[in-house]
PAVO-705145 format. One record per residue (C-alpha): x, y negated, z negated; residue number from 1. Coordinates in steps of 0.2 Angstrom, whole numbers. Example, Ala and Ser with C-alpha at 12.3 -4.5 7.8 and 13.67 -1.06 7.14 Angstrom:
<atoms>
<atom x="62" y="22" z="-39" n="1"/>
<atom x="68" y="5" z="-36" n="2"/>
</atoms>
This chain:
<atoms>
<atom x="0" y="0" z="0" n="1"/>
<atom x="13" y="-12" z="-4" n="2"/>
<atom x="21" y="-6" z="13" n="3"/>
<atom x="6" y="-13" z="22" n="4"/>
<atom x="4" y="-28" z="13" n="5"/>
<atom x="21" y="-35" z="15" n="6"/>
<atom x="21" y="-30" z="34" n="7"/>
<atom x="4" y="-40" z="32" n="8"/>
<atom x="12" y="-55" z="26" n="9"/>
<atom x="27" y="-56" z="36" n="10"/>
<atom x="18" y="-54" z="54" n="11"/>
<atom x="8" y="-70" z="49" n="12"/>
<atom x="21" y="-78" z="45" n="13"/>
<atom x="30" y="-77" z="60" n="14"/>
<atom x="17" y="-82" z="73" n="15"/>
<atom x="16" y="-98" z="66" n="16"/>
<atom x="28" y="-112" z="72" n="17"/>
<atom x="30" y="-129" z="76" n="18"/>
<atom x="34" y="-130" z="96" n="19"/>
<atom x="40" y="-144" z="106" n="20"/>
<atom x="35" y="-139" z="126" n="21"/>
<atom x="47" y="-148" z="141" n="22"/>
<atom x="39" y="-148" z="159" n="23"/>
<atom x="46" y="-148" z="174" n="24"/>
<atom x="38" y="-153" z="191" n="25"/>
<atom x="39" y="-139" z="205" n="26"/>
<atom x="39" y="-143" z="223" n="27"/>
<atom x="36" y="-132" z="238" n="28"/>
<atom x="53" y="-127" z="248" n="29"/>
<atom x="47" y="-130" z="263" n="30"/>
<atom x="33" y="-145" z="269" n="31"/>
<atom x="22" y="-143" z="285" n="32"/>
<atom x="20" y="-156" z="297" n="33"/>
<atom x="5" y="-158" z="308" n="34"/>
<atom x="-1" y="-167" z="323" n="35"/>
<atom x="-16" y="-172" z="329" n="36"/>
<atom x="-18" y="-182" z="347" n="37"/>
<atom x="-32" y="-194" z="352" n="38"/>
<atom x="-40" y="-199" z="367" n="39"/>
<atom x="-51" y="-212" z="374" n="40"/>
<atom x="-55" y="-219" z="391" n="41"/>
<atom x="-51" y="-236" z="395" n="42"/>
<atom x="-64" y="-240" z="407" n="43"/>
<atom x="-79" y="-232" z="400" n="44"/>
<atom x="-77" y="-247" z="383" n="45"/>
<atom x="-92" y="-256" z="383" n="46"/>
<atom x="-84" y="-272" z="386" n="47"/>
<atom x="-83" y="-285" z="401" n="48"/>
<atom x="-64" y="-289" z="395" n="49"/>
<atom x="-51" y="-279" z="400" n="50"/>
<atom x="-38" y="-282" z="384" n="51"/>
<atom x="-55" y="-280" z="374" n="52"/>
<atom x="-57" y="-263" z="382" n="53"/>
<atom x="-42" y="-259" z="379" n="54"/>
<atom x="-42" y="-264" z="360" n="55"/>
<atom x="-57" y="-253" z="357" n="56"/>
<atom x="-49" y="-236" z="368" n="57"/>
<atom x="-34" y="-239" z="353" n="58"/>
<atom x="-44" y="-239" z="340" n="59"/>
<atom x="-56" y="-224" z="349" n="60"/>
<atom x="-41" y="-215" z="352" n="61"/>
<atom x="-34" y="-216" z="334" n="62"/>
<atom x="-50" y="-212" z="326" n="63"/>
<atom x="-49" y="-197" z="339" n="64"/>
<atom x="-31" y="-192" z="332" n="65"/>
<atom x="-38" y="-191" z="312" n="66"/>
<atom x="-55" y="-180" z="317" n="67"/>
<atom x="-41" y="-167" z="325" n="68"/>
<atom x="-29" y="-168" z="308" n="69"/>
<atom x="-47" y="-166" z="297" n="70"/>
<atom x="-50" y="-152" z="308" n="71"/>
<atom x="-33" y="-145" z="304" n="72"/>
<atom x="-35" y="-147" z="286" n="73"/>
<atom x="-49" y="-145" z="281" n="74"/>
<atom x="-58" y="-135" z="297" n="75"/>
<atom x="-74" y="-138" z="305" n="76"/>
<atom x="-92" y="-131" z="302" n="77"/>
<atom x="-102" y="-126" z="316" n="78"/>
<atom x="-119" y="-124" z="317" n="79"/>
<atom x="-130" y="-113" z="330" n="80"/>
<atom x="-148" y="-111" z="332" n="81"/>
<atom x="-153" y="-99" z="348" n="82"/>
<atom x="-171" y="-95" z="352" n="83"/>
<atom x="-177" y="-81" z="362" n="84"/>
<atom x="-194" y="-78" z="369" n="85"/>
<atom x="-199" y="-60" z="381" n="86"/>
<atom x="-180" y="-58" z="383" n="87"/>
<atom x="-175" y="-76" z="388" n="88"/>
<atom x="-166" y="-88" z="381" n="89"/>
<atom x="-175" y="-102" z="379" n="90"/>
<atom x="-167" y="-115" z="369" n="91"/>
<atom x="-148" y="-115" z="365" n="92"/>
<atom x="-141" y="-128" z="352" n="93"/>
<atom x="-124" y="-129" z="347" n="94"/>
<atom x="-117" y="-143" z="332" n="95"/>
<atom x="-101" y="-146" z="325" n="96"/>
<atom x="-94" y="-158" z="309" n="97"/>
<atom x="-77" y="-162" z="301" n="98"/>
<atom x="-75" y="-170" z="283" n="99"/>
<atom x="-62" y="-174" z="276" n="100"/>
<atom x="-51" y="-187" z="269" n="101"/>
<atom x="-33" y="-191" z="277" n="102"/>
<atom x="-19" y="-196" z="268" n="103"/>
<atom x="-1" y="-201" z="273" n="104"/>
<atom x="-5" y="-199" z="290" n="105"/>
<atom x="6" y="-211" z="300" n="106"/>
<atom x="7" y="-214" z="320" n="107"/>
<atom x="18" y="-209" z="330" n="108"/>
<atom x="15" y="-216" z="347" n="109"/>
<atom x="1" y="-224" z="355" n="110"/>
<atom x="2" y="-227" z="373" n="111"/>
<atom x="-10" y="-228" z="389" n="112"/>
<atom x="-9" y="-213" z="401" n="113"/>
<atom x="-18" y="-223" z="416" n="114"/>
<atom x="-35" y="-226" z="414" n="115"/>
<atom x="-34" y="-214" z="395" n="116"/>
<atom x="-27" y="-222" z="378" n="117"/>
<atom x="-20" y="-209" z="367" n="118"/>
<atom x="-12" y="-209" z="350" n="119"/>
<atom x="-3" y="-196" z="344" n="120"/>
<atom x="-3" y="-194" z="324" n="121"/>
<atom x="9" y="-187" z="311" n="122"/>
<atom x="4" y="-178" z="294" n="123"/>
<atom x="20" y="-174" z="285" n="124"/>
<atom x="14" y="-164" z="271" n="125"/>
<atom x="27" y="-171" z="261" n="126"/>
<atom x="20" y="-188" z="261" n="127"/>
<atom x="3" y="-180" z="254" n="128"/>
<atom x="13" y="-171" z="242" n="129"/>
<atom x="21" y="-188" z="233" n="130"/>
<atom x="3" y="-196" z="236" n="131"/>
<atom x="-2" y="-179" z="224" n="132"/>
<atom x="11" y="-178" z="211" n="133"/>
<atom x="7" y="-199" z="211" n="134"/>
<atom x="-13" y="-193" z="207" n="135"/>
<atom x="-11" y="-178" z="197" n="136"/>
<atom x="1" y="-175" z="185" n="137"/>
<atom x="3" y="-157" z="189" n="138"/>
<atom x="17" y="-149" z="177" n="139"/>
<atom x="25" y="-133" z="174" n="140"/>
<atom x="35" y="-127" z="159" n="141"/>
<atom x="54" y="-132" z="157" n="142"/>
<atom x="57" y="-126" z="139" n="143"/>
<atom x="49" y="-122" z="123" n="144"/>
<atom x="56" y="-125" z="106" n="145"/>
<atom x="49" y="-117" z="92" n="146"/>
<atom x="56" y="-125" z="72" n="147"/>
</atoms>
């Protein structure tokens, strides 16, 4: 009995301590970069000004370029409704949607292709990575002192 009691006494002792925890960040090895190319037609701007037109295929073409790197990271739903009647198909409808929110995307060149703009965009994923550890303050271990 006084075995038991004294191996009792001395386990719940020792899984009590004070403990002082150091973290460490830990980054990926290796970062992903993705691209995402827009286009817009220059002609087909509603405008009567040409350098308007031409504004607004930018701007077309470099919101183009952020739906493809949403698509890339987040992906794309797709809906589908068919409808068959005596063997036909009747009606046919296909729609698709991208949501997403891009961060540290940057360009890397935007340029007119004759009568097409296009921007082409860059997601280094180390850019998002900093933007994360700047958000969230994501932590591991680094070393546990126990007194």
């Amino acid at each position: 009995m006084s075995v038991v009691s004294t191996l009792v006494f001395t386990n719940g002792c020792s899984t009590v301590y004070d403990k002082q925890i150091e973290w460490q960040r830990v980054a990926p090895e290796k970062f992903p970069i993705i691209l995402g190319i827009g286009y817009a037609p220059i002609s087909m701007q509603k405008s009567a000004n040409k350098t308007q037109r031409m504004l607004m295929a930018i701007n077309a073409s470099k919101l183009a370029a952020y739906v493809e790197l949403a698509e890339q990271v987040h992906g794309q739903q797709i809906s589908s409704t068919m409808t068959v009647a005596d063997l036909l198909l009747e009606n046919n409808q296909f729609s698709a949607s991208v949501q997403g929110l891009i961060r540290g995307a940057s360009v890397v060149k935007s340029y007119p292709v004759g009568d097409i703009y296009t921007t082409e965009l860059e997601l280094n994923f180390e850019n998002v990575y900093q933007l994360y550890l700047a958000n969230l303050n994501r932590k591991v271990i680094k070393s546990v002192k126990y007194y």
